[in-house]
N, C-alpha and C positions, 0 to 999 in steps of 0.2 A: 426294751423291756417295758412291759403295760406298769400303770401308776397302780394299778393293783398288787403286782409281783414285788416294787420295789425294797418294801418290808424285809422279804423274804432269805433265809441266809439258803447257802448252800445244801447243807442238811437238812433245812424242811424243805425243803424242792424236794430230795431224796425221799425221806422221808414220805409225800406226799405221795410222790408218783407209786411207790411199792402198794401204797392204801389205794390208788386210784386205777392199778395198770396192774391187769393179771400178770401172775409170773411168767409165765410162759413172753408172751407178748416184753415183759421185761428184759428179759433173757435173751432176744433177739434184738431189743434196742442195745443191750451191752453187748452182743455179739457183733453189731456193726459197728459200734464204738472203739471195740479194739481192735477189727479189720482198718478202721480209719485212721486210729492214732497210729500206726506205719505209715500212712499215706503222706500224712499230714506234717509229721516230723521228719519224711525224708523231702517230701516235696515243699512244704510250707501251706497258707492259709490260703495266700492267692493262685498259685497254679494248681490249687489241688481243686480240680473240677468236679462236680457233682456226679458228673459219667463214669470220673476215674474212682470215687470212694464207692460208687454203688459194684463197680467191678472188684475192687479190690476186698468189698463184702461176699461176694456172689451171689448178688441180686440183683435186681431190677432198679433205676431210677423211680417209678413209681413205690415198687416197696421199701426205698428209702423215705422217698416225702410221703408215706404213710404214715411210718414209726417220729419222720423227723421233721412234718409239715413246715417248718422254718427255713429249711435245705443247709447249705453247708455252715450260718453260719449259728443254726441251732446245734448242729452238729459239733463244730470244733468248738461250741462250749460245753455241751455235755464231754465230750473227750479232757478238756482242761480241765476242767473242774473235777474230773472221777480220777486222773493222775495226780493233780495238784491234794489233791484228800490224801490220796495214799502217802505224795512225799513230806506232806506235812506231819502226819502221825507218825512216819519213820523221825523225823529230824524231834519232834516233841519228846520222841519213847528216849532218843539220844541223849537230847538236853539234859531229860531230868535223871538220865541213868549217870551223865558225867556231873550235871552239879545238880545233884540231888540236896534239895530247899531243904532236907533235916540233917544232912551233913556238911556244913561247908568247908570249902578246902584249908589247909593253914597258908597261912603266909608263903612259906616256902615251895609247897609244892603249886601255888595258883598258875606260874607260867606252863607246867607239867597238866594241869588239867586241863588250860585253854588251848594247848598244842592238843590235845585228845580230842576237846570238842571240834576245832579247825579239823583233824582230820579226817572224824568220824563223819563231819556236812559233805567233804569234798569227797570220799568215799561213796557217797550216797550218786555221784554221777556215774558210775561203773554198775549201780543198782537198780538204776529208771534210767537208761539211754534216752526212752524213747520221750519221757516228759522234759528231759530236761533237751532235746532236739527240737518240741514243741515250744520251747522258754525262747529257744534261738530264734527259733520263727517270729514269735512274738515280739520279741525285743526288732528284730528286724523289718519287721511290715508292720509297725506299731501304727502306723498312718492310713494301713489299710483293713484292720481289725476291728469289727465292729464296738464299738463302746461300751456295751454293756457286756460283752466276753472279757475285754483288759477287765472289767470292775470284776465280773464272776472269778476271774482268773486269782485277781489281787485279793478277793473275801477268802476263796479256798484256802491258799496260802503261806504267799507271802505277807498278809497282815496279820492274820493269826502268830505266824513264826516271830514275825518280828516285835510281836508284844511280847511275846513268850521270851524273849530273848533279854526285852528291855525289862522283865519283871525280874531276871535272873543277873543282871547288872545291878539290880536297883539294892537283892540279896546280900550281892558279893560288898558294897558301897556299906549296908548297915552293919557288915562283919567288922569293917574298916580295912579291906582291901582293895578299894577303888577307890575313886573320885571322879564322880559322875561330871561336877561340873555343872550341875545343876540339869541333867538334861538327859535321862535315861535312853531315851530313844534314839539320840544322835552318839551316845555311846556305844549300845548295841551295833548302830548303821556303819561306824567305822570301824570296831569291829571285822563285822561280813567284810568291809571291802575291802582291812588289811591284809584278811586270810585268805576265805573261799572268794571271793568274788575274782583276788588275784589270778588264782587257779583257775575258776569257769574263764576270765578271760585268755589266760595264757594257753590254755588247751579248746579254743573256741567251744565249750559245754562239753568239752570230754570227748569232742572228735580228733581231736590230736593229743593225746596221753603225751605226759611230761615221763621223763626219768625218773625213780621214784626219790633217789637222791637231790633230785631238784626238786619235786615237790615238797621235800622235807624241809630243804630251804627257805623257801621261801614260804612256806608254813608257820617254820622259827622266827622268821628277820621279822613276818608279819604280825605274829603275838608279840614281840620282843617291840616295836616299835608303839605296839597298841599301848603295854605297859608303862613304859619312858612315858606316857600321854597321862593315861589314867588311873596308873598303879601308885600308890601310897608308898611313900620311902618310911625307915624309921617301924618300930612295935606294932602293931596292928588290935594289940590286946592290952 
């Protein structure tokens, strides 16, 4: 990434190219985009060759490094980055729909909400196969992904989420049902990994579906264990 671009979030990239890149010409760069993120999620980052995405578009190798002069791996970060937006704003709209900042839960029901949100994140794998098949790839060729795709990938977001997340621990804390611990962030992060993370591993990102009674399990044991940690014994009010 040029020391120019560095500034830049995800959104004014977007943002920029829409101002700078007629539609038409737009519309065919997001048409190979989404011929690609197949390719890319079944094949991964390394064997998916520039020959196999420009066929898997129905173009030309040239008409690809026209639209995407960087080759594949300007490619699979416009592809991260336009899936990673989408599932970010799905998991935001969730967040604030189960713990909505102007209602907080009571005391009794908060284990009943944080199984909602757990299930409503792990859900969200049955609704983007194909980003979260991208996450697999990534987590797995982590050594051979250019540098500045992991950072575009992690701005989109998973950092956005996870502040979102620790703002929403930090809520739950000043109701007086949690105990951060002094540390919102690493509350959120154990969180994700008692719940969903459990899940994306247990079902390698949702290529092998769990029983849905087993995912309830261990959806439960995972908030239930989070709270024994973090959750406030004793009135709350």
């Amino acid at each position: 990434m040029s020391e120019a671009g560095a500034g830049e979030t995800n959104e004014s990239r977007l943002a920029k190219a829409r101002r700078e890149v007629s539609p038409r010409r737009l519309e065919k760069q997001m048409a190979i985009a989404s011929a690609s993120c197949t390719l890319f999620g079944r094949e991964g980052y390394t064997r998916a060759s520039v020959d196999a995405l420009a066929a898997e578009a129905g173009i030309s190798t040239r008409t690809l490094y026209n639209h995407f002069p960087g080759g594949k791996a300007q490619l699979f970060e416009t592809v991260v980055t336009w899936t990673s937006n989408e599932v970010r704003d799905a998991q935001l709209t969730l967040l604030r729909a189960v713990l909505d900042p102007e209602r907080p839960p009571r005391a009794g029901d908060l284990e009943r909400v944080l199984v909602a949100l757990a299930r409503a994140f792990v859900g969200l794998m049955a609704d983007y196969p194909n980003h979260f098949a991208l996450v697999r790839h990534i987590h797995a060729e982590a050594d051979h992904v250019p540098p500045e795709v992991l950072k575009a990938w992690y701005e989109a977001g998973p950092g956005p989420v996870g502040r979102a997340l620790a703002e929403a621990m930090r809520r739950l804390a000043d109701t007086g049902l949690l105990d951060l611990h002094g540390d919102a962030a690493m509350t959120a992060a154990h969180f994700v990994a008692l719940t969903t993370h459990t899940i994306v591993q247990s079902t390698n990102y949702g290529v092998r579906p769990l029983p849905q009674a087993e995912t309830e399990r261990l959806i439960g044991g995972g908030v239930a264990a989070f709270l024994r940690a973090y959750g406030r014994t004793g009135p709350t009010r």
